[in-house]
C-alpha positions in Angstrom: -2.0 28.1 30.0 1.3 26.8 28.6 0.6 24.8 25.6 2.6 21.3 27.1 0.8 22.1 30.6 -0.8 19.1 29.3 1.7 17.1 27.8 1.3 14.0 30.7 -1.9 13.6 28.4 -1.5 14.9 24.9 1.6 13.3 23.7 3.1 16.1 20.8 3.2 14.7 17.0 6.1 15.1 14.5 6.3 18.6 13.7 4.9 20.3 11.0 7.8 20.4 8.7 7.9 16.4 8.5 4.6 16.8 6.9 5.0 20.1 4.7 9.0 20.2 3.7 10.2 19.0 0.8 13.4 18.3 2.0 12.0 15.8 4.4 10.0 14.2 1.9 13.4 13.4 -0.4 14.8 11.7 3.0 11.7 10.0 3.5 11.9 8.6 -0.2 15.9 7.3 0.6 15.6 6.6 4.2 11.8 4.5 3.8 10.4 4.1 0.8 13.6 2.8 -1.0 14.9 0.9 1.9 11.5 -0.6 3.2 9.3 -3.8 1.7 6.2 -1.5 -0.1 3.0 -2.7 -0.9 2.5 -2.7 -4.8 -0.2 -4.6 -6.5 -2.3 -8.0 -5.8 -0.5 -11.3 -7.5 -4.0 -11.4 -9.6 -2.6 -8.1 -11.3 0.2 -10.3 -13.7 -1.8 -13.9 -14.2 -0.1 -15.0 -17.3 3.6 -15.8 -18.0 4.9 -13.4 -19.7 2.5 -10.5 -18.2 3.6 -7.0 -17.4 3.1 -3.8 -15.3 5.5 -0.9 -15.6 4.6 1.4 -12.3 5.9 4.5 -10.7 7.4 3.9 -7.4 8.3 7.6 -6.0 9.6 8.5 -9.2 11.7 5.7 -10.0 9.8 3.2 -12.7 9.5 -0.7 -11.9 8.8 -3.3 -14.8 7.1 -6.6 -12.5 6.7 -9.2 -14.9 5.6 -12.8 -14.4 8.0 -15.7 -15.8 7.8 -18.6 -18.0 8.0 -20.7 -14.3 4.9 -18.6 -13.2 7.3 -16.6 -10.4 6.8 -13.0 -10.3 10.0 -11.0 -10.7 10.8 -7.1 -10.6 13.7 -5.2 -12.7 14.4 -1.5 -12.6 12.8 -0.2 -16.2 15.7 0.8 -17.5 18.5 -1.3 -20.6 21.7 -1.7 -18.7 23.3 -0.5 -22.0 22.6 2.9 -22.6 19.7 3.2 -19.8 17.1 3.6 -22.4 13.2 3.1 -21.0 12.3 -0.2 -21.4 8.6 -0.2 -21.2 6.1 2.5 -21.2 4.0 2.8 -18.3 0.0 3.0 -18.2 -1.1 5.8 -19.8 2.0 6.6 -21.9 2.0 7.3 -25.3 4.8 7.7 -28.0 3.9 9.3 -30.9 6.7 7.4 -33.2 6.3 3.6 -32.9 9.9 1.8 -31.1 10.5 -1.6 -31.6 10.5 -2.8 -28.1 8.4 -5.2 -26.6 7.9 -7.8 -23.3 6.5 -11.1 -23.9 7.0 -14.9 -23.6 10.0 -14.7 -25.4 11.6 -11.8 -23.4 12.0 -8.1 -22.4 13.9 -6.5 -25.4 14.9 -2.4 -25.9 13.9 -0.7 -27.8 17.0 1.3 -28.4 19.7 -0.8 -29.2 17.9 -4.1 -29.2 19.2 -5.5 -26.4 16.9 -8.4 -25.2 16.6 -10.0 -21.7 14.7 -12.8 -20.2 11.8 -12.2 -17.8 14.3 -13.0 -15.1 16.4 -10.3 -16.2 19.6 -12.3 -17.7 21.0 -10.6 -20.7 20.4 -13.2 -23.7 21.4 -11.0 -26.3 23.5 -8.3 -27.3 23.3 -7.9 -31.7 27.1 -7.5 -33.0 28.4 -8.2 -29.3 30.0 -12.0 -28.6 31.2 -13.1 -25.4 34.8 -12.7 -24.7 37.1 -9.6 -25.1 35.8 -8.1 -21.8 32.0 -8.9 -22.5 30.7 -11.4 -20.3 26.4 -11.1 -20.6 26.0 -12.6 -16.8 27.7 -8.5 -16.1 24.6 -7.2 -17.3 21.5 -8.7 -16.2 18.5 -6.1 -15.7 18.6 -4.3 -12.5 16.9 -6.0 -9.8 14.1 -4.9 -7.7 12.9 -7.0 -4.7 10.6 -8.9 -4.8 8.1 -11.4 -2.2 4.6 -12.1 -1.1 2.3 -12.3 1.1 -2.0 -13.1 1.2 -1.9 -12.6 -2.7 -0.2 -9.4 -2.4 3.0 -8.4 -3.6 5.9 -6.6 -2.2 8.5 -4.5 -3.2 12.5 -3.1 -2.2 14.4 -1.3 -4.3 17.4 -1.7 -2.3 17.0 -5.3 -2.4 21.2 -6.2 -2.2 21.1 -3.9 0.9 17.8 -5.5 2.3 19.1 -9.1 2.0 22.7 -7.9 3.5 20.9 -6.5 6.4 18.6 -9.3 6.7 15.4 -7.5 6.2 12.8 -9.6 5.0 9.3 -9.2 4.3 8.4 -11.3 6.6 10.4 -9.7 9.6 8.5 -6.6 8.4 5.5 -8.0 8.9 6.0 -9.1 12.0 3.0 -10.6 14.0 0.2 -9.6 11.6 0.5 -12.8 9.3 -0.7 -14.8 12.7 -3.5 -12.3 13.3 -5.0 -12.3 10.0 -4.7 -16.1 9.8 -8.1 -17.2 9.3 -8.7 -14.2 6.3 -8.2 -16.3 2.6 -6.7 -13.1 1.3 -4.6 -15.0 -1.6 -7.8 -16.7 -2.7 -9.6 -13.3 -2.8 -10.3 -11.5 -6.2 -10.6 -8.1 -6.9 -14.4 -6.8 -8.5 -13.6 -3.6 -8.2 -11.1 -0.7 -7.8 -11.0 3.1 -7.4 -8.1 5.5 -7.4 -7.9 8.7 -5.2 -5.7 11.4 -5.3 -5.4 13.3 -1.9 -3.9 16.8 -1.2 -2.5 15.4 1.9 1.0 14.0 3.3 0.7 9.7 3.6 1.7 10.3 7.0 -1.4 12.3 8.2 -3.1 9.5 6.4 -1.8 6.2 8.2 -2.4 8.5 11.3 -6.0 9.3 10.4 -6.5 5.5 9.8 -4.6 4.5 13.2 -7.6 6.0 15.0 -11.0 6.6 15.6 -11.0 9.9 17.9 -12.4 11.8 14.6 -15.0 9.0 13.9 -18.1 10.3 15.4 -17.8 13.3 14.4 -16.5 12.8 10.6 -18.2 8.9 9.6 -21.7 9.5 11.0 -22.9 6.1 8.7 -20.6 4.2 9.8 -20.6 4.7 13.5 -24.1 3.6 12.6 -23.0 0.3 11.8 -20.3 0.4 14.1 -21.4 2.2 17.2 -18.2 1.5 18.8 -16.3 3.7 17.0 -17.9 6.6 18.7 -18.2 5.9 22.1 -15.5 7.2 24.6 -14.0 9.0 21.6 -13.1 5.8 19.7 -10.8 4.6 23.0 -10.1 0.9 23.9 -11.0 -0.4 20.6 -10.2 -4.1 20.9 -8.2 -4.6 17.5 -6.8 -7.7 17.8 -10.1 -9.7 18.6 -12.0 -7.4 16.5 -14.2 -4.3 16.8 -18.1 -5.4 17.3 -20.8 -3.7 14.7 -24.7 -3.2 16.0 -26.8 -5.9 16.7 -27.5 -7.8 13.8 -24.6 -6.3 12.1 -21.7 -7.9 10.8 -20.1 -6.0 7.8 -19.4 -2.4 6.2 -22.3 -1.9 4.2 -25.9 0.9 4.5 -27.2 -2.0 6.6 -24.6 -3.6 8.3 -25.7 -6.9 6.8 -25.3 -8.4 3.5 -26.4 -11.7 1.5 -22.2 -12.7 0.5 -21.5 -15.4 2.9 -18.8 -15.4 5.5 -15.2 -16.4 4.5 -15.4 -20.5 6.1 -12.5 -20.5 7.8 -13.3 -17.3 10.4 -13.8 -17.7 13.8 -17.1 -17.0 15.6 -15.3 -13.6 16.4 -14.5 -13.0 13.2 -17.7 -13.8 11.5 -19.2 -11.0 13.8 -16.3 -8.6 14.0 -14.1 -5.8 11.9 -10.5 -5.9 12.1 -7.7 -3.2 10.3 -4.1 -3.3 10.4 -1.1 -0.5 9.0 1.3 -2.5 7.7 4.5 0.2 7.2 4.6 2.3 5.5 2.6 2.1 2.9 -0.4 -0.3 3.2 -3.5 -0.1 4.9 -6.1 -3.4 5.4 -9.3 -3.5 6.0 -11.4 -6.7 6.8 -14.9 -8.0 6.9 -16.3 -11.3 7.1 -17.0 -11.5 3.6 -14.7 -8.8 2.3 -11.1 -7.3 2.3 -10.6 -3.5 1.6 -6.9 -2.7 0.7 -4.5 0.6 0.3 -2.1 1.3 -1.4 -0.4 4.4 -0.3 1.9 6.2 -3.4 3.4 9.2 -2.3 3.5 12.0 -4.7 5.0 14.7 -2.4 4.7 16.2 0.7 1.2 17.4 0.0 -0.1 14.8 -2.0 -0.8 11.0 -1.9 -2.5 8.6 -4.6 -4.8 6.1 -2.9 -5.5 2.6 -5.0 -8.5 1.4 -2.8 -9.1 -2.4 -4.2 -12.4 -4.4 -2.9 -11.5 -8.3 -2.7 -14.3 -10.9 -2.7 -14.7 -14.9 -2.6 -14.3 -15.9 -6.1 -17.4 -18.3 -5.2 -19.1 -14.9 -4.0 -18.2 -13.1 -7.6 -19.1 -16.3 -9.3 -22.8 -16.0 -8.6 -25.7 -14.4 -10.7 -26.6 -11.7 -8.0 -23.0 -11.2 -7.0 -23.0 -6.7 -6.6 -20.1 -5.2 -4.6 -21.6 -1.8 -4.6 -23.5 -2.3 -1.2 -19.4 -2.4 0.6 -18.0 -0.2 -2.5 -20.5 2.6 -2.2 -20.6 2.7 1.7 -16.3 2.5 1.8 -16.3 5.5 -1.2 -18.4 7.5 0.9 -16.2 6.8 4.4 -12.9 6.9 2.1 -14.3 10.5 0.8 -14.8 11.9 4.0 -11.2 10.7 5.8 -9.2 12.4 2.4 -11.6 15.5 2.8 -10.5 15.5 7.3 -7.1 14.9 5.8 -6.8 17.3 3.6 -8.2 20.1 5.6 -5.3 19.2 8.3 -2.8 19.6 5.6 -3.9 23.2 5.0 -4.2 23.8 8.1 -0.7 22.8 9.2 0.6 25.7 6.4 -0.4 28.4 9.2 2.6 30.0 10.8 0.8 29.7 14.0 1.1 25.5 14.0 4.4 24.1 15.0 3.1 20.6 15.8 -0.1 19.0 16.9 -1.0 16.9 19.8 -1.7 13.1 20.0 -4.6 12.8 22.4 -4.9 9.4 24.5 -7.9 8.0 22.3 -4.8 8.6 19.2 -2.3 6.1 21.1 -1.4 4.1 18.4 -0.3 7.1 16.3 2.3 7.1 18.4 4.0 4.2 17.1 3.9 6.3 13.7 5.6 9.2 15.1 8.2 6.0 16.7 8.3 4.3 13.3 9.2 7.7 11.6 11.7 8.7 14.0 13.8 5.1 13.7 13.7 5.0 10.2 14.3 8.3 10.0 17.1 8.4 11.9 15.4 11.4 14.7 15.8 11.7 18.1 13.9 12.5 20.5 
């Protein structure tokens, strides 16, 4: 049989060089991940004026600091001057001390001492005076976008282009801010947070998380809890209502129950139901009635994707003496574990010479708006 004989029901997926070629991966970095709104941290992260992360978008480093008016702003991590490192990231060492520094009183480099305020105006330049073709508003940090949304924060590193073209966060959003109204996600705190690193491509990912064909067979606890998920292949999920657990069940944990209280401002639906959205192209969102499980998708290359998983809870849940997150935390690691492990094997797999493409079966219908979203952005026909 011809392999499209059935292509009026499997619909065929990108092919397998979108996933594998590193070619496609540097377009992808210029074409989305540059020119797109991308999920980077919680608000929570940067509480203080005058707080700081340095983080690795794709390669290019990002300094988000918070401001003496308690804004959160974002600067490319580099002096205009000479384009000496400004900060070091997490994890970074030097082994001679520099004299640079980010505080209350400013960002200053360590290089030529160059020193800018958390907004990223140049306030000082030693030996340089305004006048004879230096002007300090010429070189203010460059900036990296920056909005929010649910205590969440965003980021473009086009931002001049993204505001020329009108691109908002909110237009990128879309409808998804209405359909999650009822979650507190900027009230939510996190308790806990664990890091994966998968040997898979972030699109196989989003696409493994846009359905629940594979759910039966690779999540047998969860379709306990949620036998929905494996009947009829994982078809007609209802996600905009919400998907319905077991009887008695009302939440991703061993039991399906737990003794954290429902968020107060849910619906009787909601209370009762689980509810995910992909938010392009980098952030997955998970939620409970009592709990919200984000992802934060960092691409490292073609094969390979970092995963910051962060548990959010009531801070009048984490307040209490018996407050433990390990009944959602343990149950998620273990579902989390097995998706990257599916994932990963479909990366290998796609290395054959044999594979060309793969096939989107009906059950797998919203993938297809990845393999749309990738093609627009992208700039592919067909």
């Amino acid at each position: 049989m011809n392999n499209d004989a059935n292509s009026s029901v499997l619909q065929k997926s990108l092919p397998s060089s979108a996933y594998l070629s590193q070619e496609i991966f540097a377009r992808e970095k210029e074409n989305i991940f540059f020119h797109e709104w991308i999920c980077a941290g919680r608000e929570e992260d940067i509480p203080q004026p005058g707080d700081h992360r340095v983080l690795d978008i794709l390669g290019e480093s990002v300094l988000v600091v918070r401001t003496r008016e308690g804004k959160l702003k974002a600067h490319y991590n580099v002096c205009r001057h000479r384009g000496a490192r400004l900060c070091l990231a997490p994890g970074e060492s030097e082994e001679v001390k520099l004299n640079g520094s980010v505080g209350l009183s400013g960002i200053r480099c360590p290089y030529h001492l160059w020193t800018y305020s958390l907004d990223g105006t140049l306030l000082g330049a030693p030996h340089l005076r305004e006048g004879e073709g230096f002007c300090k508003e010429d070189f203010s940090l460059y900036p990296v976008g920056l909005e929010t949304w649910g205590g969440f924060y965003f980021l473009n590193l086009t931002p001049e282009k993204a505001a020329a073209e009108g691109r908002t966060l909110h237009q990128q959003l879309g409808p998804i801010p209405e359909r999650v109204k009822r979650y507190p996600l900027s009230e939510l705190r996190s308790a806990r947070r664990i890091t994966y690193d998968v040997a898979a491509n972030w699109k196989v990912i989003a696409e493994n998380y846009n359905e629940c064909y594979h759910c039966g067979g690779v999540h047998p606890e969860l379709c306990e809890v949620v036998p929905a998920f494996r009947e009829n292949g994982g078809a007609n999920l209802d996600w905009e209502r919400g998907v319905s657990h077991r009887e008695g069940a009302f939440t991703f944990t061993w039991t399906g129950t737990t003794n954290r209280a429902p968020f107060a401002t849910l619906n009787e639906d909601e209370k009762i139901r689980h509810k995910g959205e992909l938010i392009y192209p980098n952030f997955m969102l998970s939620l409970a009635a009592e709990h919200a499980t984000a992802f934060f998708l960092q691409p490292i290359g073609p094969g390979r994707t970092q995963i910051v998983c962060e548990f959010l809870f009531h801070p009048q849940e984490i307040r209490k003496p018996d407050f433990d997150p390990r009944d959602t935390v343990d149950f998620w690691d273990l579902t989390n574990r097995q998706d990257w492990a599916i994932c990963e094997r479909v990366q290998t797999g796609m290395q054959s010479r044999a594979h060309h493409a793969g096939y989107y079966a009906p059950m797998e219908d919203y993938s297809l708006d990845i393999r749309r979203y990738w093609k627009e952005k992208m700039k592919e026909s067909g």
